[in-house]
GUDREN-957769 format. One record per atom (N, C-alpha, C, CB): residue in one letter; z, x, y. Coordinates in steps of 0.05 Angstrom, whole numbers, plus 5000, padded with zeros to 4 digits. Each point is the difference from the previous one (the first is absolute). Glycine has a CB too. Layout:
# residues N
AZXY...
# end
This chain:
# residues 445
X370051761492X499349744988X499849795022X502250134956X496649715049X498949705018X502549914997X494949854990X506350045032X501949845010X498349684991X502450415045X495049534968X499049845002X500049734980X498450375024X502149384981X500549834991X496849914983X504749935038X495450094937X497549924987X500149774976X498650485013X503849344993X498849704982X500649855027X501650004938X496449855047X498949705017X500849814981X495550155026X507649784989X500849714991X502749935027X498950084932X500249755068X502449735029X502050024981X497049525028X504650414993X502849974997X501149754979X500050225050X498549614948X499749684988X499550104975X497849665037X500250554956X498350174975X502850074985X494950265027X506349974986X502550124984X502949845006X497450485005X502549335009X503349894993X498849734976X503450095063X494349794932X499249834979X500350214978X496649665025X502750584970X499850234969X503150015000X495050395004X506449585018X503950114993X500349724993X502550425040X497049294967X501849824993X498649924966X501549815060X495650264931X498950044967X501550144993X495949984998X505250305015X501450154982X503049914990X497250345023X504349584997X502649875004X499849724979X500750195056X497049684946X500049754979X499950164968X496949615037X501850454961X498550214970X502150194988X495050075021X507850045001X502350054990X501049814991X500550295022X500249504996X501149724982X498949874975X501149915041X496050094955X499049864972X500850254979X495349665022X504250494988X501550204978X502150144983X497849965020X504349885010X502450044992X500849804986X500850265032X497149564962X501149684974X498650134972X499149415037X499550794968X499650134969X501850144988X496250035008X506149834974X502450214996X500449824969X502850195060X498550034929X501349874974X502649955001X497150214976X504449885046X502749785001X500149785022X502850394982X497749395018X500449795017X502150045022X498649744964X500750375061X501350005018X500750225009X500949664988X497350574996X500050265013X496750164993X506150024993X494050195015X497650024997X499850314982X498949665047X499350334933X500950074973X497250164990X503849544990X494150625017X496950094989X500450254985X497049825040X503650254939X500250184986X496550114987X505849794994X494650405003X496850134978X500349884981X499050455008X498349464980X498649954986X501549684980X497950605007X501949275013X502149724999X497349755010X506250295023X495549414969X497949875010X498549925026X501949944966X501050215056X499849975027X498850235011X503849715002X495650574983X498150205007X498049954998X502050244994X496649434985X497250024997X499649745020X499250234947X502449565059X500349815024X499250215022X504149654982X497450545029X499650135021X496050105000X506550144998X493650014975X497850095014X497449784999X501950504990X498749294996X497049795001X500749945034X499349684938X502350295076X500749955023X499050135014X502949874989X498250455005X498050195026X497250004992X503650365011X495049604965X497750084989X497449735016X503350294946X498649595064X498549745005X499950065038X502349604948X499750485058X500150055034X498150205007X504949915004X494850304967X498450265009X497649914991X503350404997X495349354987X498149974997X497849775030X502850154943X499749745066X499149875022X499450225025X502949574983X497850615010X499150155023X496650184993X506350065013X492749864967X498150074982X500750284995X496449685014X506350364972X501050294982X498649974972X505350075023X493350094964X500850034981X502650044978X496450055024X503749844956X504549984996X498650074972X504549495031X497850684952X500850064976X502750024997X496350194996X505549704976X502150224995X499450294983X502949565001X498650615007X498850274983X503049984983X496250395040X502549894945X502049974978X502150014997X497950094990X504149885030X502450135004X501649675015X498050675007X499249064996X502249845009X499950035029X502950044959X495450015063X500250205025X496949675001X502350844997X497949045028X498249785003X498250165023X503449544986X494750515018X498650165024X497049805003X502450594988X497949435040X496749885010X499550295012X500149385019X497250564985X498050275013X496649825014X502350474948X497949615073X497249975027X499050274999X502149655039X494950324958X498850254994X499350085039X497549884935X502150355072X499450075029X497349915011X502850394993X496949505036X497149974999X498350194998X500949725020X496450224974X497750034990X500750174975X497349945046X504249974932X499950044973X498850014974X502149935024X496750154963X497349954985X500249864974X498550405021X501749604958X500749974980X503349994991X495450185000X505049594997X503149944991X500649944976X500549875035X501450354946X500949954973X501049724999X501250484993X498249314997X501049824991X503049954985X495450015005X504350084976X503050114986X501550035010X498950174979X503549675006X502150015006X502050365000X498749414982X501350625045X501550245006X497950135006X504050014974X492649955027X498150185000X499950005041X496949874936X503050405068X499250065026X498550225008X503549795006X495750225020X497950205008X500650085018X496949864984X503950385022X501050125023X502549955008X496150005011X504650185004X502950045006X501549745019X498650574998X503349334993X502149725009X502350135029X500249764935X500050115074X502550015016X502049814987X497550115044X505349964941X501049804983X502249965031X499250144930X500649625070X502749825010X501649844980X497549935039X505150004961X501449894986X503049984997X496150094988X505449864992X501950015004X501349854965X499050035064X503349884934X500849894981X500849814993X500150255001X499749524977X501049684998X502149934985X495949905004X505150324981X502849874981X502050165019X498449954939X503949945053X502949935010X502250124986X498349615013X503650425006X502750034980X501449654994X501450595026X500149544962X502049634996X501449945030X502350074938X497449695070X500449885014X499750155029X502249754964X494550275037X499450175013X499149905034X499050224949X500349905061X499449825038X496050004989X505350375059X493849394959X497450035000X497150235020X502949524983X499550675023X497950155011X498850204998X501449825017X501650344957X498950245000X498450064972X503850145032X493850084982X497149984990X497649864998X502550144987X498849535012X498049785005X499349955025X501549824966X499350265056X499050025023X497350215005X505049845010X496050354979X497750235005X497550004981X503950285015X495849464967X497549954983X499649765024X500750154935X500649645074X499149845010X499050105027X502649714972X498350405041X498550205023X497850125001X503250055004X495749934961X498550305005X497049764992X504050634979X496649135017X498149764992X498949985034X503049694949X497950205062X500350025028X498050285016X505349774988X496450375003X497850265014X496649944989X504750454994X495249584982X496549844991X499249835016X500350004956X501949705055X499649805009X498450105026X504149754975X497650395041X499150125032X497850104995X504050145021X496350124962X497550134999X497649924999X502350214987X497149544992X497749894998X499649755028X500350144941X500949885061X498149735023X498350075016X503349765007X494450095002X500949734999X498849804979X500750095046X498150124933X498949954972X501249994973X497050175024X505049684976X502050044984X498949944969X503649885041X494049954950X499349894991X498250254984X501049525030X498950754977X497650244999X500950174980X498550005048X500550084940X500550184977X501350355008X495649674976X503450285043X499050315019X502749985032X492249954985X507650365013X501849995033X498349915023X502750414988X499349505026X498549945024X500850205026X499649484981X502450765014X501050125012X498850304997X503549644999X494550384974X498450185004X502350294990X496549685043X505450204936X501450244991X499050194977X503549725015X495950564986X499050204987X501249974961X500150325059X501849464946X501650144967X500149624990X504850625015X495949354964X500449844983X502949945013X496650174957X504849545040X502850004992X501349784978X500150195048X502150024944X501149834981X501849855006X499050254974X503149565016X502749835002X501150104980X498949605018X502150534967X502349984976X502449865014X498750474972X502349395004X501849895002X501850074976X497649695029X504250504974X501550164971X501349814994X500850475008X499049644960X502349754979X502950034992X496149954976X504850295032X502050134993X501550225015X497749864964X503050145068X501150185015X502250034989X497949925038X503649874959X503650005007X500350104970X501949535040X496850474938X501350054980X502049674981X500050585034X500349344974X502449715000X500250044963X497849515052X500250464938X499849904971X500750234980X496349655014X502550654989X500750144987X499750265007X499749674975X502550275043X502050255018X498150185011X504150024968X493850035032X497950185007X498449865023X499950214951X500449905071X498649915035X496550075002X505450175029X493949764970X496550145010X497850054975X502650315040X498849464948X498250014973X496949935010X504249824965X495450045048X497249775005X499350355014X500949225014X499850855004X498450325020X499550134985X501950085035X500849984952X500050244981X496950034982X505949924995X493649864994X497249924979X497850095025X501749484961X498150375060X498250115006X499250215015X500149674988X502650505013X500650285016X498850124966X505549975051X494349984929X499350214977X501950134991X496550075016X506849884989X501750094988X501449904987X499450185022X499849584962X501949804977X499850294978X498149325005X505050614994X500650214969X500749704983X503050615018X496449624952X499949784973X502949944996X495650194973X506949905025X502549995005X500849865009X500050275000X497949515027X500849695010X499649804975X498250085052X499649924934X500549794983X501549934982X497250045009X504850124991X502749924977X502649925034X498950514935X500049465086X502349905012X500549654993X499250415042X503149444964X501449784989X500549905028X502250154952X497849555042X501049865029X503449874979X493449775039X508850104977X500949904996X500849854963X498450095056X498449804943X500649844971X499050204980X499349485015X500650734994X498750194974X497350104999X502749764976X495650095036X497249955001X498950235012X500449525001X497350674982X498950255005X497949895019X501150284955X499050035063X497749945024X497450034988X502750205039X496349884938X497849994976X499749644999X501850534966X500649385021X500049804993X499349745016X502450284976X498549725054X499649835027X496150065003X506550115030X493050204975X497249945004X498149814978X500750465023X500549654957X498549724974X501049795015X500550174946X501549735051X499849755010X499449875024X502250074971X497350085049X498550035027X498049904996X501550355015X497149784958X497149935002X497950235001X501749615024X499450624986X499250385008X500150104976X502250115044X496750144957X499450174978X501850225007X495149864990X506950214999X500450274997X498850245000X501849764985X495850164997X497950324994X498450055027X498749914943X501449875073X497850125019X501549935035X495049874959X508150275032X501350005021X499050195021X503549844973X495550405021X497750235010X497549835017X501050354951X498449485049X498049895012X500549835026X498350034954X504249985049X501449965027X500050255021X503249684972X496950615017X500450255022X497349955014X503150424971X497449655051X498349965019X499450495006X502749225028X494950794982X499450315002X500250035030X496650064956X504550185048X500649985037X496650095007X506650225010X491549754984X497350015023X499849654998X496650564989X504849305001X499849725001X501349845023X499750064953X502350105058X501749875023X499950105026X502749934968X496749995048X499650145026X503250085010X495049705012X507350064983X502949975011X501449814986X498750105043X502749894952X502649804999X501349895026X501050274959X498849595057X501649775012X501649844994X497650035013X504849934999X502149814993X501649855029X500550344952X499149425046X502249925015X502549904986X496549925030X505850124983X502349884983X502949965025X497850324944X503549465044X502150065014X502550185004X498049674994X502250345030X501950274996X502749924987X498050235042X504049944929X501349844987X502950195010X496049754957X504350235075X501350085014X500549925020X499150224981X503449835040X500049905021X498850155027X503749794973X494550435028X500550185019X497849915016X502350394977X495149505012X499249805026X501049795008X496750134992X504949825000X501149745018X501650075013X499649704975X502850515019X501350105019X499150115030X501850064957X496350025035X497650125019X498249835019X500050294964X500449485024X497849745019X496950054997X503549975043X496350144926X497550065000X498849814980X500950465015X496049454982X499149864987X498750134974X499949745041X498550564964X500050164987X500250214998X499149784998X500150374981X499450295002X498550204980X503849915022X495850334982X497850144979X501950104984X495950145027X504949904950X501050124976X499350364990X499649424987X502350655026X499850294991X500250154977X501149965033X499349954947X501149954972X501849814979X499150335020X500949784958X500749804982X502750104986X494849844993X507250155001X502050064996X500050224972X501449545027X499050624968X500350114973X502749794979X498450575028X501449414946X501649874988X501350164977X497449625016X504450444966X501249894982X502249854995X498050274997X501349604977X501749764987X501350254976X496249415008X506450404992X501850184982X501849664979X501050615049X499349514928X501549834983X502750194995X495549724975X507550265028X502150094999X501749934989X498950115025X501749974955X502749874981X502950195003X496249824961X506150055045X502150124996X501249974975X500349975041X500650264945X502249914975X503250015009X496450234963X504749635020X503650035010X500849944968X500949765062X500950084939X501049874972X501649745014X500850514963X498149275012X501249765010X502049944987X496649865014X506549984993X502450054990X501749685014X499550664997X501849414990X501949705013X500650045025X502549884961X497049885052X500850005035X502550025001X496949715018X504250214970X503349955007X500950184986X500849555007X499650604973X501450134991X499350364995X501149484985X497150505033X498550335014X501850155021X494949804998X506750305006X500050075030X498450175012X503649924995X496850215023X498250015017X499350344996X501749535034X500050584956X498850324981X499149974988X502050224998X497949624980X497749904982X498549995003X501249874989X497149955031X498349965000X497450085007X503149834996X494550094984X497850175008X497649725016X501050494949X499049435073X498349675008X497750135003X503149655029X494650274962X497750105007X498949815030X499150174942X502549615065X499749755028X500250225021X502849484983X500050585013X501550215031X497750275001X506649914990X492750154990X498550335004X497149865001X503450424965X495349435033X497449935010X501049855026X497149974952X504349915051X500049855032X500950275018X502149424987X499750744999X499750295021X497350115012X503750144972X495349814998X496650175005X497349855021X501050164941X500349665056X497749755015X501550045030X498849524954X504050495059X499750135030X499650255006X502449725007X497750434971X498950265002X497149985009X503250174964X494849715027X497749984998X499749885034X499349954938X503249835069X498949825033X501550415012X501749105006X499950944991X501450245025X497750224995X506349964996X492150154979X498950205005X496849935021X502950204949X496549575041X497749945006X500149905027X498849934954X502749905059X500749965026X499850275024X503249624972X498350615007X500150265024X496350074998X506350304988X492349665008X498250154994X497549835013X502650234958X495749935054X498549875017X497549874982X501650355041X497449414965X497249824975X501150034977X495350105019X506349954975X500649984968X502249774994X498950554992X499949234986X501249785000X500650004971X497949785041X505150174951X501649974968X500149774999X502850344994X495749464980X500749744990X501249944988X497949955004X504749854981X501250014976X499549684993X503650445009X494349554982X499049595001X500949794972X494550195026X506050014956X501849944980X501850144981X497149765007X505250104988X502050164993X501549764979X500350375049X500249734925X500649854978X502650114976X494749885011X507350014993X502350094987X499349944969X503449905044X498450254934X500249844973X502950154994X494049904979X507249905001X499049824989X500549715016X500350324959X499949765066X500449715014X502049764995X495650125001X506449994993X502049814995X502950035029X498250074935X502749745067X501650005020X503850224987X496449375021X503050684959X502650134996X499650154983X502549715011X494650494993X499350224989X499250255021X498649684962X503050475040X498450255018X497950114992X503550125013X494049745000X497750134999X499350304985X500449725041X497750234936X499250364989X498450095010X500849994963X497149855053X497150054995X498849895031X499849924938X499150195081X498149865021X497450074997X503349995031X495549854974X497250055012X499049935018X499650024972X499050195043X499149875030X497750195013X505249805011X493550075000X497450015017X500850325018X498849345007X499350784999X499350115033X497550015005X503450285003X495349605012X497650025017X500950285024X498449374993X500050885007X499450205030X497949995007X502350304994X497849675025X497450015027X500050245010X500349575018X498450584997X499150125024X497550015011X503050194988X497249935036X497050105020X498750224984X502149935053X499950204943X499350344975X500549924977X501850395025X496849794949X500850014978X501450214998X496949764986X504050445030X501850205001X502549955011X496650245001X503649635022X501949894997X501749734988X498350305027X500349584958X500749764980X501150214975X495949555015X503550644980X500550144968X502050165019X494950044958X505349995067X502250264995X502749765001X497350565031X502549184980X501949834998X501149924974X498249895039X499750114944X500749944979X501250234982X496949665009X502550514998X502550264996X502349975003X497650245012X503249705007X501949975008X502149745006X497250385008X500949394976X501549794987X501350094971X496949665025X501650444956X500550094971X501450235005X496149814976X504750365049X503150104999X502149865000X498550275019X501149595005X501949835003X501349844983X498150045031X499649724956X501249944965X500850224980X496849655001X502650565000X501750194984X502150055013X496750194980X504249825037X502850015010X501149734998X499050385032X500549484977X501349664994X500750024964X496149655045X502050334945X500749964968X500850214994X497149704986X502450515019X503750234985X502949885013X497350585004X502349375013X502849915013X501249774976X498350065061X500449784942X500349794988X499249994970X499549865045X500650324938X499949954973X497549864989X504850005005X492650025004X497849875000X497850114993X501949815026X496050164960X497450124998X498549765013X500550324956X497149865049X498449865015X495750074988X505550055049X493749834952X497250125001X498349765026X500150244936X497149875053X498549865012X497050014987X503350065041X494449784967X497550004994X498149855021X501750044953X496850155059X498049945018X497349834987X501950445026X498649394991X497349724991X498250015009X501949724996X497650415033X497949995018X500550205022X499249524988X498050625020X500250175016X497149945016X503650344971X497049675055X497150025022X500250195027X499049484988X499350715005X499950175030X499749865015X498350344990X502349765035X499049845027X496949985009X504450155016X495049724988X497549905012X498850125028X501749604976X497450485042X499150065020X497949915016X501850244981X498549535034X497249865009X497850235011X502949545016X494350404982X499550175008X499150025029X499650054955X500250175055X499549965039X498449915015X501450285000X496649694985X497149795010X501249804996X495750194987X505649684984X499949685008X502749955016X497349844955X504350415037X502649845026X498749985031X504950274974X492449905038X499150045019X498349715006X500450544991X498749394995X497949734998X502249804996X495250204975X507449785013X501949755008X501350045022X500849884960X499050305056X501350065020X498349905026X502550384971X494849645026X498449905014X499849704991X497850455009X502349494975X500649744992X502649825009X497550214965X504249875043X502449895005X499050025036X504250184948X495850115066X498949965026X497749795008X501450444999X495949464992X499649915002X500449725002X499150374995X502249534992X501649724994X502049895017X499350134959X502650075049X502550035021X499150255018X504249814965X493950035061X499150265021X500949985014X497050094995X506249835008X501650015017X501850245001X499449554997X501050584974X501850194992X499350265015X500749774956X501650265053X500750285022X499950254981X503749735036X496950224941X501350174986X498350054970X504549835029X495050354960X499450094976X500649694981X501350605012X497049314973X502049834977X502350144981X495649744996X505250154998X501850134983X498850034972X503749835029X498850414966X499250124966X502050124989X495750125007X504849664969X502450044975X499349984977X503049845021X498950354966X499350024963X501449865000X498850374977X499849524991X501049764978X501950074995X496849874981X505650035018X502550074982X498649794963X505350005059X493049864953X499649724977X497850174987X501249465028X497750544934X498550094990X496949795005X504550274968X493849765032X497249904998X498250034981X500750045037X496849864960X497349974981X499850325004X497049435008X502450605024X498950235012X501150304986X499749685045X503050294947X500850264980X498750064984X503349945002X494749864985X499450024970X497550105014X502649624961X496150215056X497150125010X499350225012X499449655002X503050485014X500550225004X498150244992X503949764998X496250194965X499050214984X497050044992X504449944986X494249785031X496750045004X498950025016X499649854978X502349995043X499149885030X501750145029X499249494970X499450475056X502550105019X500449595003X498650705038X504149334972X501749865002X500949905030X500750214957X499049505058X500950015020X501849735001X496250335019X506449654990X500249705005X501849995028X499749844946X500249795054X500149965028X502949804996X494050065020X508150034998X501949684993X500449875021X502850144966X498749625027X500649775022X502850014991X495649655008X505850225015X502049995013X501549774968X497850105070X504149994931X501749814973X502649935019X498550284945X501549475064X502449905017X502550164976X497749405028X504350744993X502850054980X499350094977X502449655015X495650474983X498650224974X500949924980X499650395018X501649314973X500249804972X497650044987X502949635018X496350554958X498649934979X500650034964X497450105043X501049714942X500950024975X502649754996X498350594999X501149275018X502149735004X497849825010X505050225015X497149544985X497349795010X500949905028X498449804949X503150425067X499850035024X498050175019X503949884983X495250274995X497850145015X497849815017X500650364960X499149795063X497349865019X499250215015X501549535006X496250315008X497950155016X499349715024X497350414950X502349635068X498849795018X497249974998X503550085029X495049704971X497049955001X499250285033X500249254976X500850685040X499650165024X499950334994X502549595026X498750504960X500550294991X497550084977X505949935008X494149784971X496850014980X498150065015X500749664971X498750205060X497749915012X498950345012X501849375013X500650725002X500150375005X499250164977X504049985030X497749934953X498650204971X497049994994X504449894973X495049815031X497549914985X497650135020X502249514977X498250565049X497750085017X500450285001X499649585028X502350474968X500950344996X499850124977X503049955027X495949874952X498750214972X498149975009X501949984956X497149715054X496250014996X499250185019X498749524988X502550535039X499050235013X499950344982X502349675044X499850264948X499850324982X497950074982X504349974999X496449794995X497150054979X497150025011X502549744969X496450235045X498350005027X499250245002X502249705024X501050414996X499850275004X499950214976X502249835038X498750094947X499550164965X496950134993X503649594977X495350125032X497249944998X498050135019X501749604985X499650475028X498350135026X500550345016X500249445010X501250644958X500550254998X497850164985X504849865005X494250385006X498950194984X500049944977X501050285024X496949784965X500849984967X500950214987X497049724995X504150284978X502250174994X498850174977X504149665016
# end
């Protein structure tokens, strides 16, 4: 593959697209429904704030913009010398290169992660077309169409389910989501009505894989290991495999004071056993990461021994073989903890995602992308899997998959300490548009 440097933009060109991007995190991060944190859940009034927002940035770049059915805001630039263009909304002709990334949040969330990598990928159009920005058409003379999605629903926040907005247009929404509930009760059936969306023609969001040339992603890394490293970026070798687990302990709840300590059956002590069980097994074990993110006593009284816990596990791994053989061998372990201890225990899995695998052309084309940008580097760029889940899991299942991260000072994310430097955007931002370039100037496939 060409080493060779093929966008034409100054240095003035890409540190002006990092300090738009760096502003456009901040106007965004004032779209929130709580005051003083930052708050974008699916299908809320700040998911439809968001996307008239991007729908308007991707129209200045002369994108075509729709929302499709699923709540998912996307512009699309047809390739030069293109003939006939579907008008219609979602209507296209020929195969897209989708760039993108995601706009809702967890609760009190940092402004970068996901919204950086839609605001980046506005930017990449920006470069690409000049110095005719004003043109319907490329001016870079690229073979494929590209899109922006900007997903509505990565994190899941509202009703417990991550990758809803992909999932639709990966073609794998099951009907079993629309009886999920957020908080006040409110069916995920029920939010698309009031969204404004149709339910019946949630199918009209899947996108067909002769429609996608790639999936691209930039995102921040929601780790510390480029920064440890002194690196600004790197190519992404994969995406973490996942399951989510719901776990309840039983015990019997009894008078604090007048129990002793044979008596007693705490369901607190035999789930807090189980939750360092989960940091000691998972610690020995190489990429495989144990979560315990919530944990809830009842009947919650200060002079009642606990009957009942409930609590979270999020597993990660690089493997799905080795994530399930861990998880083997957590649900021994709780079977030994709760016989000891006079305890039943179950559980119920909420969510499950194989791992992802970028594929080797595009990790090859961000890799030339990153060299070009920093042609100082002695050394290979670097390349780490996601421990963090992405859009890209869900697209996985039409598309190959590539993404690129930047450096996350102190790998703070999902707080509103998370950051990225404008200087680290400005590397990212010339190091997709090169990729994409080089994408472009590959054989055809």
């Amino acid at each position: 593959m060409s080493r060779a440097p093929l966008l034409h933009a100054s240095p003035d060109q890409i540190a002006a697209a990092a300090r738009r991007v760096m502003a456009r995190c901040d106007e965004l991060a004032r779209v929130t429904a709580t005051s003083g944190r930052i708050e974008r859940v699916y299908l809320s009034p700040e998911h439809a704030r968001v996307n008239r927002l991007a729908a308007e940035w991707m129209r200045e770049l002369g994108m075509r913009t729709w929302q499709d059915a699923a709540g998912n805001q996307v512009g699309r630039l047809e390739p030069a010398g293109s003939s006939r263009i579907d008008q219609r909304a979602g209507g296209h002709r020929g195969p897209a290169l989708l760039l993108g990334s995601h706009l809702d949040t967890v609760l009190d969330a940092g402004r970068y992660d996901g919204i950086v990598g839609v605001l980046m990928a506005l930017e990449i159009v920006r470069l690409l077309r000049m110095p005719d920005a004003a043109s319907e058409r490329w001016t870079s003379g690229l073979p494929f169409a590209i899109e922006i999605v900007a997903f509505s629903d990565e994190e899941g926040t509202r009703f417990g389910k991550a990758l809803l907005g992909s999932s639709a247009v990966a073609g794998t929404w099951e009907p079993a989501w629309w009886d999920l509930t957020d908080a006040d009760g409110t069916t995920l059936h029920r939010a698309f009505l009031e969204f404004g969306l149709d339910p019946g023609r949630i199918g009209e969001a899947a996108r067909r894989p002769d429609e996608i040339v790639a999936y691209l992603e930039a995102h921040i890394e929601q780790g510390p290991e480029l920064d440890r490293a002194a690196e600004p970026l790197a190519v992404v070798s994969s995406i973490a495999s996942a399951r989510r687990f719901q776990l309840v302990v039983e015990g019997e709840a009894r008078h604090a004071g007048g129990t002793p300590y044979d008596m007693r059956r705490d369901a607190l002590l035999g789930a807090s056993e189980a939750a360092l069980a989960v940091e000691r097994i998972c610690a020995a074990e190489h990429h495989i990461i144990g979560t315990v993110g919530r944990f809830e006593a009842f009947p919650g009284a200060v002079n009642v021994i606990p009957g009942e816990v409930r609590f979270s596990l999020d597993l990660r791994g690089e493997f799905d073989g080795e994530r399930d053989r861990v998880w083997g061998s957590l649900s021994q372990e709780l079977d030994a903890i709760m016989g000891r201890r006079g305890l039943r225990w179950r559980s119920r899995e909420v969510h499950a995602a194989p791992a992802v695998f970028c594929a080797p052309l595009l990790q090859d084309v961000l890799r030339a992308g990153i060299t070009q940008t920093l042609p100082s580097r002695r050394e290979e760029p670097p390349v780490i899997f996601s421990r963090a889940g992405h859009d890209g899991m869900a697209l996985g299942a039409i598309a190959d998959v590539g993404m690129l991260f930047l450096r996350n000072p102190d790998g703070v994310s999902h707080h509103p300490d998370e950051a990225v430097s404008a200087g680290d955007v400005a590397h990212g931002i010339r190091a997709l548009a090169e990729s994409v370039l080089h994408l472009a100037a590959e054989p055809a496939r």
